[in-house]
C-alpha positions as a Markdown table, in Angstrom:
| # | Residue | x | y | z |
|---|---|---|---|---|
| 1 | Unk | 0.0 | 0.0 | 0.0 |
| 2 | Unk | 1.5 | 3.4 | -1.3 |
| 3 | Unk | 0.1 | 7.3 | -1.2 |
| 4 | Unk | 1.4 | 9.1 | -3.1 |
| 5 | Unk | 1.1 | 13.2 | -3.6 |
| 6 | Unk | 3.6 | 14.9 | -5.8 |
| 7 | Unk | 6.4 | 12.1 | -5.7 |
| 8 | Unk | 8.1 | 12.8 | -9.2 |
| 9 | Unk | 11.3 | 12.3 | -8.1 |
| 10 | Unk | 11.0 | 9.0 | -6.4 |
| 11 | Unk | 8.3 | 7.4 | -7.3 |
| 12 | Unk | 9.4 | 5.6 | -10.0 |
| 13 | Unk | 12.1 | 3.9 | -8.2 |
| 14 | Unk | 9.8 | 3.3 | -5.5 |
| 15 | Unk | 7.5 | 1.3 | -7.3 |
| 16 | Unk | 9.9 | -0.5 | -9.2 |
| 17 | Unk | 12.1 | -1.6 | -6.2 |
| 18 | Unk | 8.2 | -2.9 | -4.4 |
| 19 | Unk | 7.6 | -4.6 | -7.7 |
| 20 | Unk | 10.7 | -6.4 | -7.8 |
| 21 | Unk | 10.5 | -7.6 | -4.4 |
| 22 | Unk | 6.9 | -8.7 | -4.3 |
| 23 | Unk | 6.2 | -12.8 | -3.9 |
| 24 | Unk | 3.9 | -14.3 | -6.5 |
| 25 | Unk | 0.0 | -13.4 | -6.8 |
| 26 | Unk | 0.8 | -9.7 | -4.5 |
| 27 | Unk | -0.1 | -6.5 | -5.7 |
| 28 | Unk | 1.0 | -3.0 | -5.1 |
| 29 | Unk | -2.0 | -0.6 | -4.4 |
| 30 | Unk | -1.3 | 3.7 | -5.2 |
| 31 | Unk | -3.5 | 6.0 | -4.1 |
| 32 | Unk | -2.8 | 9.2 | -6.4 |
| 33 | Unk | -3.5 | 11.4 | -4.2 |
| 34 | Unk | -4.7 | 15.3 | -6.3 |
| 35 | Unk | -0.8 | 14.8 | -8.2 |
| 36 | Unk | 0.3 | 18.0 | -9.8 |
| 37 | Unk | 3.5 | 17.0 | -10.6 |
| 38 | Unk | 4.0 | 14.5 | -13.4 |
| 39 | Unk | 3.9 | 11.4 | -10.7 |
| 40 | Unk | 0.8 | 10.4 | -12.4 |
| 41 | Unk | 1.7 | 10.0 | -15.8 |
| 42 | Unk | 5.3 | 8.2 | -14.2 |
| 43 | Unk | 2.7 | 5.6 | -13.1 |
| 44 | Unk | 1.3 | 5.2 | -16.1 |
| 45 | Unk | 4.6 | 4.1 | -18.0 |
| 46 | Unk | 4.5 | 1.3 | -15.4 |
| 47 | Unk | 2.9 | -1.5 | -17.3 |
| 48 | Unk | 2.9 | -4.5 | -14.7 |
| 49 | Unk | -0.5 | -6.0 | -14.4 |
| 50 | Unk | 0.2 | -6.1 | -10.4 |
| 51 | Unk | 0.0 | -2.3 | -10.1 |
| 52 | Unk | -3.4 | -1.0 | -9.2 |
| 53 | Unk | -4.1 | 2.7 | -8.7 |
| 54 | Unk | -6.4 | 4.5 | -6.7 |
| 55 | Unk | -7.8 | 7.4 | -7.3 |
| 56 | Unk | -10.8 | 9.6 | -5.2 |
| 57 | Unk | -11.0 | 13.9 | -5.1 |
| 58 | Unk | -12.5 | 13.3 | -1.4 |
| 59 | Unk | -9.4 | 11.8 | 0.2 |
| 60 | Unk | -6.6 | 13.7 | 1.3 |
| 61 | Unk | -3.5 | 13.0 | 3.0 |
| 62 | Unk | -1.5 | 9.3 | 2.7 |
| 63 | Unk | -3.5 | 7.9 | 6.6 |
| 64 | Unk | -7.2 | 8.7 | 4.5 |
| 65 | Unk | -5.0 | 7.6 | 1.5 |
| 66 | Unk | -3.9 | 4.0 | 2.9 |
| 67 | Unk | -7.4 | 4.0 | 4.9 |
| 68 | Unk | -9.5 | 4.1 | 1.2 |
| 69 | Unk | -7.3 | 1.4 | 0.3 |
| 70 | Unk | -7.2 | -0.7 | 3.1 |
| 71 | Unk | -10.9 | -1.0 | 3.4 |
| 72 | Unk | -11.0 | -2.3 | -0.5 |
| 73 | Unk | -8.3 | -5.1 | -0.1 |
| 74 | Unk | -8.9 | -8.4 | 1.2 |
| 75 | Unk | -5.5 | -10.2 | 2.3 |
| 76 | Unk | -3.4 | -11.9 | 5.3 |
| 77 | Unk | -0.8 | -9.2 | 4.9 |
| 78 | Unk | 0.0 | -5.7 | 4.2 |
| 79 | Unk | 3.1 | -3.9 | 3.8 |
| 80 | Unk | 3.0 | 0.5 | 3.9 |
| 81 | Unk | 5.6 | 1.7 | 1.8 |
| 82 | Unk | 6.1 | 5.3 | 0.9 |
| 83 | Unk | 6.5 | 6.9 | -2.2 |
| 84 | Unk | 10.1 | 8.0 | -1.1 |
| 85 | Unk | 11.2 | 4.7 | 0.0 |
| 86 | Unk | 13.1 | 2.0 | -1.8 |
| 87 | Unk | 12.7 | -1.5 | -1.3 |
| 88 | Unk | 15.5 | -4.1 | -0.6 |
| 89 | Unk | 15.0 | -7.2 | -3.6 |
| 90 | Unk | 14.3 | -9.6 | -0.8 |
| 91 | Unk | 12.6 | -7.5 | 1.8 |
| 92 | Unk | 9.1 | -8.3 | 1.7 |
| 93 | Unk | 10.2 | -12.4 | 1.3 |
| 94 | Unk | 12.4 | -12.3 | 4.3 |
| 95 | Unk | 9.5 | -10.7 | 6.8 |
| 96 | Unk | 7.3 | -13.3 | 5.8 |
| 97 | Unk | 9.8 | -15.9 | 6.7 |
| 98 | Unk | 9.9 | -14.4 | 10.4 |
| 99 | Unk | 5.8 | -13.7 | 10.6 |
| 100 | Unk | 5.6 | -17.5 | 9.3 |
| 101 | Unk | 8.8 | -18.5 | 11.3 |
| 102 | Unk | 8.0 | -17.1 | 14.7 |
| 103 | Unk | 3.6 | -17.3 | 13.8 |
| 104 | Unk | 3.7 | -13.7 | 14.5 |
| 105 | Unk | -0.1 | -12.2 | 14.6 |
| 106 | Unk | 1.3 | -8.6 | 13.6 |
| 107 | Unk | 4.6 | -7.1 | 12.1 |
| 108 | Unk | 5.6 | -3.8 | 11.8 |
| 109 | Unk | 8.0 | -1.2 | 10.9 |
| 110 | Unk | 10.5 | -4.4 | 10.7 |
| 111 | Unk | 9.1 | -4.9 | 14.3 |
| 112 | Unk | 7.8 | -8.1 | 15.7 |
| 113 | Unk | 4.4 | -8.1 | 18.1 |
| 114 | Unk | 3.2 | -11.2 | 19.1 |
């Protein structure tokens, strides 16, 4: 889950690093959120099938961002990613090995609560 509001100068090596380091049958969920600054059309030269943007004029900010797209998703896990951050190629593979590992009921911020 990514929000994203004027991220021209990262995003695209944001979502390419989270695409690369997905596992099989994930997606990555953008909330464009009232862009101005070309991050938009950076998006849209993204053609990978598991990218899936969101889009609504009455949500502002990335928490009402990841909120909207939270409560459309239905999954077992969730990573929040912003649209300045770049993600390690085995990152997202590696904490499932320790929620899995250590049958961890939440994870965060590379962060284990059991």
């Amino acid at each position: 889950v990514m929000a994203a509001h004027n991220s021209s100068a990262t995003i695209e090596k944001s979502v390419r690093s989270c695409l690369r380091a997905l596992p099989e049958k994930s997606y990555l969920h953008i909330f464009l959120d009232r862009c101005t600054d070309g991050t938009e059309d950076i998006i849209a030269r993204i053609n990978d099938s598991r990218l899936v943007i969101h889009k609504n004029p009455n949500v502002h900010g990335a928490a009402q961002a990841r909120n909207y797209i939270l409560k459309r998703i239905s999954t077992h896990f969730v990573a929040v990613v912003d649209s300045d951050d770049f993600v390690g190629k085995h990152h997202f593979r590696k904490s499932l090995e320790e929620i899995t590992k250590f049958q961890l009921t939440k994870f965060a911020f590379g962060v284990s609560i059991k």
